[in-house]
KEZAMAR-54376 format. One record per residue: chain; y, x, z of N, C-alpha, C in turn; residue number from 1. Coordinates in nm, 3 decimals. Layout:
KEZAMAR-54376
ATOM chaine     n_y     n_x     n_z    ca_y    ca_x    ca_z     c_y     c_x     c_z num
ATOM      A       Y       X       Z       Y       X       Z       Y       X       Z NUM
...
END
This chain:
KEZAMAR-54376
ATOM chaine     n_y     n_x     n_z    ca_y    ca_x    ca_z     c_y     c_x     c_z num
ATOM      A  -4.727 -22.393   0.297  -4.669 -22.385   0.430  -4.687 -22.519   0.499   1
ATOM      A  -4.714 -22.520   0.617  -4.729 -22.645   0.706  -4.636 -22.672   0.790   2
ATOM      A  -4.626 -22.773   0.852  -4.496 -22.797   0.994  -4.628 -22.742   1.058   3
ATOM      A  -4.465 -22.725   1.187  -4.537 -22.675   1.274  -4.650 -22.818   1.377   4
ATOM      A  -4.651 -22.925   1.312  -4.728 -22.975   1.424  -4.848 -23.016   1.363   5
ATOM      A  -4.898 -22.909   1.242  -5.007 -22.944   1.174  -5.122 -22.831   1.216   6
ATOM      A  -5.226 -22.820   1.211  -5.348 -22.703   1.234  -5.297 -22.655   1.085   7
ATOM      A  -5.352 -22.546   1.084  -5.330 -22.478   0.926  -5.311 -22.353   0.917   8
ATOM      A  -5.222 -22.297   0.826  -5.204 -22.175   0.796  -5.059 -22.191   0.862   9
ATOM      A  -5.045 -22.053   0.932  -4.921 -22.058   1.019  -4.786 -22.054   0.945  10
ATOM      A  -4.687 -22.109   1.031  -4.599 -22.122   0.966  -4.471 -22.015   1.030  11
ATOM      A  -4.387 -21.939   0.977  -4.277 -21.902   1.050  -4.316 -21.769   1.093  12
ATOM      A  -4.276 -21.714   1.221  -4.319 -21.582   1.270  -4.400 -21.555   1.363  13
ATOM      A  -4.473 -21.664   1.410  -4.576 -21.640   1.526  -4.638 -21.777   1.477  14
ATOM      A  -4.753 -21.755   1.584  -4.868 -21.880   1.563  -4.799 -22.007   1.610  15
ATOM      A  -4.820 -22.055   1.542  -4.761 -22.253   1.595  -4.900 -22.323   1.576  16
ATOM      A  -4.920 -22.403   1.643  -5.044 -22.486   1.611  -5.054 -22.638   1.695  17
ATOM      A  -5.181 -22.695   1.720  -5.147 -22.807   1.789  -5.188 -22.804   1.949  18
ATOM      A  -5.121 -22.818   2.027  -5.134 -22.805   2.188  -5.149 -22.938   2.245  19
ATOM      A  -5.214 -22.933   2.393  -5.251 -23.073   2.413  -5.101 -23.106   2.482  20
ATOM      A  -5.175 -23.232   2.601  -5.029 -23.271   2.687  -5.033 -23.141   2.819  21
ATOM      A  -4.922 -23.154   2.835  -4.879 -23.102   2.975  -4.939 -23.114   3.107  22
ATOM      A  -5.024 -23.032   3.168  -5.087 -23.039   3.259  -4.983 -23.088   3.322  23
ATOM      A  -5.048 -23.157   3.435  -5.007 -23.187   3.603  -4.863 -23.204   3.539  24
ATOM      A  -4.815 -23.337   3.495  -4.697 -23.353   3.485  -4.569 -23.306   3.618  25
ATOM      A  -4.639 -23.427   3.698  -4.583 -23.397   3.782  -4.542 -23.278   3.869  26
ATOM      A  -4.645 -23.205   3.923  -4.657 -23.090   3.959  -4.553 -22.984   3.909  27
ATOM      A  -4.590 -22.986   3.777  -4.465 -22.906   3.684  -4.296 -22.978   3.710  28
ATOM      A  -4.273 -23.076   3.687  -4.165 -23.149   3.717  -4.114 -23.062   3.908  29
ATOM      A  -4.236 -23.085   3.994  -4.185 -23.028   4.102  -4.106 -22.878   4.131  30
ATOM      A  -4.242 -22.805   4.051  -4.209 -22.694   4.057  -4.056 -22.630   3.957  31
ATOM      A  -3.998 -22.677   3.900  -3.864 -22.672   3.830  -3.817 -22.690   3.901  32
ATOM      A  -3.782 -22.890   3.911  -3.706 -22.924   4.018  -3.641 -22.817   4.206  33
ATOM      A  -3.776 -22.777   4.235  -3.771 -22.710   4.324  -3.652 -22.582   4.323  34
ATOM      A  -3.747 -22.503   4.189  -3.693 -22.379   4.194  -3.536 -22.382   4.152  35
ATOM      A  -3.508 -22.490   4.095  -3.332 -22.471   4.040  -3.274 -22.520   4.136  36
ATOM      A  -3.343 -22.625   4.263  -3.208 -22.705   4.350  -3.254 -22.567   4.450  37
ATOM      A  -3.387 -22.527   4.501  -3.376 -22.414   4.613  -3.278 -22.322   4.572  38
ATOM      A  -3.291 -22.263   4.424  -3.214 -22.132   4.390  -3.083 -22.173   4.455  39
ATOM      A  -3.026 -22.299   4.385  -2.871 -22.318   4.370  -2.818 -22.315   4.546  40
ATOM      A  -2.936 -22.363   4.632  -2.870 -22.429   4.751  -2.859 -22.246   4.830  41
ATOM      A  -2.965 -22.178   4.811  -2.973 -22.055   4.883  -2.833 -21.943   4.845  42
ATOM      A  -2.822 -21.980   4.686  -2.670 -21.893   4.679  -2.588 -21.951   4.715  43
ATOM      A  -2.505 -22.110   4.731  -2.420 -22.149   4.768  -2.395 -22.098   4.923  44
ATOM      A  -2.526 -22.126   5.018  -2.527 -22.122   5.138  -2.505 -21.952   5.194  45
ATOM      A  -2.487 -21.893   5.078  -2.407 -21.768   5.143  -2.294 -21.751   5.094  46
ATOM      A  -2.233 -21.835   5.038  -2.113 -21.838   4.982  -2.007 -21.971   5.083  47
ATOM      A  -2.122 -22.048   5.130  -2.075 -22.094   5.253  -2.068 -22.052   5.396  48
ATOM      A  -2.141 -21.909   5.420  -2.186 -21.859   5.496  -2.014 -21.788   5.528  49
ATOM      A  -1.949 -21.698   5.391  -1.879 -21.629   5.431  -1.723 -21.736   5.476  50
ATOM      A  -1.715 -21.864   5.421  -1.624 -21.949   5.386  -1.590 -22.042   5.506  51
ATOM      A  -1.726 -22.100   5.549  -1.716 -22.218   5.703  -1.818 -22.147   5.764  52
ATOM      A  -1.902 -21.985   5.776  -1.952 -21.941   5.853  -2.106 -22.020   5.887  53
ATOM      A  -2.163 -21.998   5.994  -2.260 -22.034   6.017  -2.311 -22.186   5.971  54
ATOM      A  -2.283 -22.291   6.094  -2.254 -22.401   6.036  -2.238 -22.463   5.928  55
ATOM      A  -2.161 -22.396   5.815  -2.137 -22.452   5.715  -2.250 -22.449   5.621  56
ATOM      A  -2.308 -22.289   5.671  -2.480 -22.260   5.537  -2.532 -22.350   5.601  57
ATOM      A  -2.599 -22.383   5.741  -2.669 -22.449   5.784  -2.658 -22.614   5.746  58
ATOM      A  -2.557 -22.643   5.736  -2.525 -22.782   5.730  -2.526 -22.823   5.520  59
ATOM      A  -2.479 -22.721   5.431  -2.539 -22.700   5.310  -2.689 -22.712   5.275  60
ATOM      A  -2.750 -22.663   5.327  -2.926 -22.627   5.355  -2.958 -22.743   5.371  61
ATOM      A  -2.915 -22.796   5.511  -2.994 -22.929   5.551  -2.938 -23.057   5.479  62
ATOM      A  -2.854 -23.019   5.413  -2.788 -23.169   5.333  -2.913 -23.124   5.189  63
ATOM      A  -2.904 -23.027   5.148  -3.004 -23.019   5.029  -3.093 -23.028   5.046  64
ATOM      A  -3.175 -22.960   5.140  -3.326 -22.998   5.202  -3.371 -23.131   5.235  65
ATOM      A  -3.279 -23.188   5.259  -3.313 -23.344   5.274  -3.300 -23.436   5.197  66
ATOM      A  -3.253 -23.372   5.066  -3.245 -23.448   4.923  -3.394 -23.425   4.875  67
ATOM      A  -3.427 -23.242   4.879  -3.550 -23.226   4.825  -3.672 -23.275   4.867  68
ATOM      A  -3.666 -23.286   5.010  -3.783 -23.344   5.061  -3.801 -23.490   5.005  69
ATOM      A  -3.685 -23.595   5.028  -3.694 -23.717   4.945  -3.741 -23.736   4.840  70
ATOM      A  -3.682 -23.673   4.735  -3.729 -23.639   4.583  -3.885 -23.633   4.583  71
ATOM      A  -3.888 -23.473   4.670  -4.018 -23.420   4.663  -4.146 -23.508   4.664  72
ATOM      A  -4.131 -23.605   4.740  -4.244 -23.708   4.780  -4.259 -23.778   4.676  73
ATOM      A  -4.179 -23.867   4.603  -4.197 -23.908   4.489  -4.255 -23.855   4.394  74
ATOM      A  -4.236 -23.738   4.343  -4.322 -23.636   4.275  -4.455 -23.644   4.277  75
ATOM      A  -4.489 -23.600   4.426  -4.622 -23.566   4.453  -4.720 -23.698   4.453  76
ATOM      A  -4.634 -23.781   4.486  -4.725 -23.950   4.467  -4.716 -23.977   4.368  77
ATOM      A  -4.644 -23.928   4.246  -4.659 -23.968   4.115  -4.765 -23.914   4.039  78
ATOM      A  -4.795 -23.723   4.101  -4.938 -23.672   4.103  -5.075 -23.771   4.118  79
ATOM      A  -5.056 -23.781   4.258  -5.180 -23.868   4.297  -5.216 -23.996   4.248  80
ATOM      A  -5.120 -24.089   4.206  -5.125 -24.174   4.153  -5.141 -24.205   3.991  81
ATOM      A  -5.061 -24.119   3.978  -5.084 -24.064   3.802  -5.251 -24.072   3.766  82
ATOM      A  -5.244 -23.974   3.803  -5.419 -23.955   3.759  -5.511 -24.043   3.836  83
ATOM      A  -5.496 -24.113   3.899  -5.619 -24.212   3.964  -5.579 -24.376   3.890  84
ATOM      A  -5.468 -24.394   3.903  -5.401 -24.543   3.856  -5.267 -24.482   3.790  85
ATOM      A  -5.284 -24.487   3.651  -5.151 -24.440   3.581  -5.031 -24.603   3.545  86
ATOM      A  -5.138 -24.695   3.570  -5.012 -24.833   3.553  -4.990 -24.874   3.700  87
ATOM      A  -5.076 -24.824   3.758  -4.986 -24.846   3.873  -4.870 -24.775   3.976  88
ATOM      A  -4.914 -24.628   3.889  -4.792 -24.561   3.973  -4.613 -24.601   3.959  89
ATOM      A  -4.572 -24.713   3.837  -4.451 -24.744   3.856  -4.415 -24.822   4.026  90
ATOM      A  -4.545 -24.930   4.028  -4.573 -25.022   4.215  -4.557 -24.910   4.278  91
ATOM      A  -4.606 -24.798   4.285  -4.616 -24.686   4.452  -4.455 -24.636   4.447  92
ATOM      A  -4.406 -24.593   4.309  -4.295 -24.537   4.294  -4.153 -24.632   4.420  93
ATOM      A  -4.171 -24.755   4.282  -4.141 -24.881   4.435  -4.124 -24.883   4.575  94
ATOM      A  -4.229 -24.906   4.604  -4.262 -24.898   4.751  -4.217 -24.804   4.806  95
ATOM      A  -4.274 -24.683   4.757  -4.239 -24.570   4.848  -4.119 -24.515   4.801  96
ATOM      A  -4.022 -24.554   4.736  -3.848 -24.556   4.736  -3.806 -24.607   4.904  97
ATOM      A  -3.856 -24.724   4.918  -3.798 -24.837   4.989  -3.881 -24.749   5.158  98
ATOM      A  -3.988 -24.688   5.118  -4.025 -24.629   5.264  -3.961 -24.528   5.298  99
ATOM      A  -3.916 -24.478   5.229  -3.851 -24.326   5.204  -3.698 -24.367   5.229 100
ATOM      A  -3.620 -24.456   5.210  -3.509 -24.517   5.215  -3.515 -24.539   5.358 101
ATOM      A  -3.588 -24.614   5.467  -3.572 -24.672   5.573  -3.640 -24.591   5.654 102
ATOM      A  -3.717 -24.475   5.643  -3.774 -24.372   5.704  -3.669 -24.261   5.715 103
ATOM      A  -3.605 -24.252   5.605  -3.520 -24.121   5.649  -3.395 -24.167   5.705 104
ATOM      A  -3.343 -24.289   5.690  -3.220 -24.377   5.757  -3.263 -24.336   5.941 105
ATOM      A  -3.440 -24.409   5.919  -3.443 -24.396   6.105  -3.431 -24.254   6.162 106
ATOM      A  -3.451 -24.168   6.075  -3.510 -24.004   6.100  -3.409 -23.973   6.105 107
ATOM      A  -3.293 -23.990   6.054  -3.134 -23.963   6.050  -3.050 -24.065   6.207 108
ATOM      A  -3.090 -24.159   6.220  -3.039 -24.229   6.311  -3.102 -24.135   6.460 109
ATOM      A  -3.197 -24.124   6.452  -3.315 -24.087   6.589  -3.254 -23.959   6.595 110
ATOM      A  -3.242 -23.867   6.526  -3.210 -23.737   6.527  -3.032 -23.736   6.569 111
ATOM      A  -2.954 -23.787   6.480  -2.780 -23.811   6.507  -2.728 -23.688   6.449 112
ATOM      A  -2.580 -23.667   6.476  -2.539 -23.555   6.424  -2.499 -23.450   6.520 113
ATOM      A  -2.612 -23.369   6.447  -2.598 -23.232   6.577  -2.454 -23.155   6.575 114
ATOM      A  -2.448 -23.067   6.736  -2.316 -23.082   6.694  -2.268 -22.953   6.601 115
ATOM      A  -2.347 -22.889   6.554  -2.323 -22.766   6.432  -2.313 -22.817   6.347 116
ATOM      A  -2.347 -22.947   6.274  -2.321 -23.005   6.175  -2.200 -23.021   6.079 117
ATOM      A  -2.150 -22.965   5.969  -2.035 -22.979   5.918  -2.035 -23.099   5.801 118
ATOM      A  -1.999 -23.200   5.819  -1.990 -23.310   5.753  -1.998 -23.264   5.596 119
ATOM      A  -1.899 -23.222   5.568  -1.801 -23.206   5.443  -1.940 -23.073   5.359 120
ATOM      A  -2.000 -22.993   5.408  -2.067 -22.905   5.397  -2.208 -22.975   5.361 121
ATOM      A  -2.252 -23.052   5.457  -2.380 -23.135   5.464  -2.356 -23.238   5.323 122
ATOM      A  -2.259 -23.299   5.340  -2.279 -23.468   5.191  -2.247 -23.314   5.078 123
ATOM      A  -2.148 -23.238   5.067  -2.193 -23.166   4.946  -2.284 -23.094   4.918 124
ATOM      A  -2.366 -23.051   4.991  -2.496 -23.015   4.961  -2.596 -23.114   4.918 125
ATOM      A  -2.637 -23.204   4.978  -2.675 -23.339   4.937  -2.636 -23.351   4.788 126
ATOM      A  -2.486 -23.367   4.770  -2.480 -23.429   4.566  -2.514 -23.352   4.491 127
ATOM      A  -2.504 -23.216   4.585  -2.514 -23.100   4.463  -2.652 -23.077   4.446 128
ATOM      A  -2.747 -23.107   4.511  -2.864 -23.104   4.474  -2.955 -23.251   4.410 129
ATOM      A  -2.874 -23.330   4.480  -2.888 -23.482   4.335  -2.859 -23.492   4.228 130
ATOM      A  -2.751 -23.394   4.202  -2.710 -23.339   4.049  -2.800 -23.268   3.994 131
ATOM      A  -2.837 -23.166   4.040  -2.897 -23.067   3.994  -3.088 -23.084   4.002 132
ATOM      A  -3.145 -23.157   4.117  -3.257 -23.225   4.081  -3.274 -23.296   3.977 133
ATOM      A  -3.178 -23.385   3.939  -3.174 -23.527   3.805  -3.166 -23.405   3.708 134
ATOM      A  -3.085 -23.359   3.677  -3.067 -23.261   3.565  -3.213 -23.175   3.548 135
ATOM      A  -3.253 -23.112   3.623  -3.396 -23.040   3.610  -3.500 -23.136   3.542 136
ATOM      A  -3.504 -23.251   3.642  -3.636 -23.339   3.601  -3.575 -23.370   3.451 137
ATOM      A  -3.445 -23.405   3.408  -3.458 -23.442   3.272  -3.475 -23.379   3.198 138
ATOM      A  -3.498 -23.225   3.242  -3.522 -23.087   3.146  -3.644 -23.108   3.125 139
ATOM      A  -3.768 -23.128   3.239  -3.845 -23.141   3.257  -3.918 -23.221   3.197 140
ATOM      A  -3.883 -23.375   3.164  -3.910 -23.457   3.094  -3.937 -23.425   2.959 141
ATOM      A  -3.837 -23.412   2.942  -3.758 -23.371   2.758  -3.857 -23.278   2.720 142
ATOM      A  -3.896 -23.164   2.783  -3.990 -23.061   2.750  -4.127 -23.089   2.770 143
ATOM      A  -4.204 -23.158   2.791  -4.306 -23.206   2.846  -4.379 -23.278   2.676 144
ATOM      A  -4.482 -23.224   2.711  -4.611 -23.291   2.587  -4.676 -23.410   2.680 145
ATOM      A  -4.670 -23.546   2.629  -4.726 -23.659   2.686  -4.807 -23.692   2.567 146
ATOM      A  -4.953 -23.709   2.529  -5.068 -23.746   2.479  -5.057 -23.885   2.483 147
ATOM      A  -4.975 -23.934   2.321  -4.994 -24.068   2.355  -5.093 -24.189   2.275 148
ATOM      A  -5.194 -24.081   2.163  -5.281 -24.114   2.126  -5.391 -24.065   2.128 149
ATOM      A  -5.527 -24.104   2.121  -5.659 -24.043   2.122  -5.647 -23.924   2.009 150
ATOM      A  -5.692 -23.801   2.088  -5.741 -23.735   1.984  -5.821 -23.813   1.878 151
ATOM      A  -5.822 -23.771   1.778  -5.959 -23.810   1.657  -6.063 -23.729   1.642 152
ATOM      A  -6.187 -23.820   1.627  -6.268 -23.769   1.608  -6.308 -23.700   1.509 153
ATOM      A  -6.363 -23.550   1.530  -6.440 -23.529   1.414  -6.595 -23.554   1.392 154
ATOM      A  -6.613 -23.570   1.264  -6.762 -23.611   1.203  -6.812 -23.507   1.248 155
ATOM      A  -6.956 -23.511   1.296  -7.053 -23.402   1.325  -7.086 -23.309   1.238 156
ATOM      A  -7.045 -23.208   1.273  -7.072 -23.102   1.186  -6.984 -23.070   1.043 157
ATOM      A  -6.839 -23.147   1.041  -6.777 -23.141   0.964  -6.623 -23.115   1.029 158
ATOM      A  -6.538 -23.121   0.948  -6.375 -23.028   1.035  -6.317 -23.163   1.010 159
ATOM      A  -6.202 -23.133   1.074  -6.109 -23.279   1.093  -6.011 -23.212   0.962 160
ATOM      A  -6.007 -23.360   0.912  -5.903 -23.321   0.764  -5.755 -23.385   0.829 161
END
């Protein structure tokens, strides 16, 4: 019998064998992230719908939507950057915190608070999807195959022992 993280004769009740890393880290990280803070924000926001009415889904939505979009960007530059410069994507991560920080401050200032806006509705939508983004990506993490040595080679025409 073998572990399961050996090639061999299978072990247990189905095939186990050796798998590479995790495509498109990132990508995958998004697409979780996404689907658990969208799910969570779309049922709350009818549960705010019946509770503070209009306003209140609306102002839920846009407090979460504006967490995800933040998040979101980071992600996707960790894509692009990942695979072109992988030591440098901690520098872009950086930077584009700090652009993303003073871009959405002005985008929030320029815009103001409309007057449908429900305060109390809006910042809890916001944590609840900072909760629940952090929590995904660390699912995300945790589950994720990262390749952190060279495959080995095999001899030509012979099997890898």
């Amino acid at each position: 019998m073998t572990s399961n993280a050996e090639p061999g004769p299978l072990s247990g009740n189905g095939p186990v064998g050796v798998s590479g890393p995790t495509k498109s880290l990132w990508l995958r990280l998004l697409g979780i992230c996404s689907a658990v803070s969208g799910g969570a924000l779309l049922l709350v926001a009818l549960v705010a719908l019946f509770i503070a009415g209009e306003a209140g889904a609306l102002s839920w939505i846009f407090g979460g939507a504006l967490v995800m979009a933040f998040f979101a960007i980071s992600l996707v530059i960790g894509h692009y950057a990942g695979r072109n410069n992988p030591s440098g994507a901690i520098g872009l991560f950086a930077a584009t915190y700090f652009i993303k920080v003073v871009g959405f401050a002005v985008v929030l200032f320029a815009i103001g608070t409309p007057d449908w806006l429900s305060r109390g509705w809006f910042l809890a939508g916001a944590v609840v999807t900072v909760v629940l983004w952090q929590a995904a990506e660390i699912y995300g993490f945790s589950t994720a195959r990262l390749q952190i040595y060279n495959d080995p080679e095999t001899p030509e025409g012979g099997t890898d022992v």
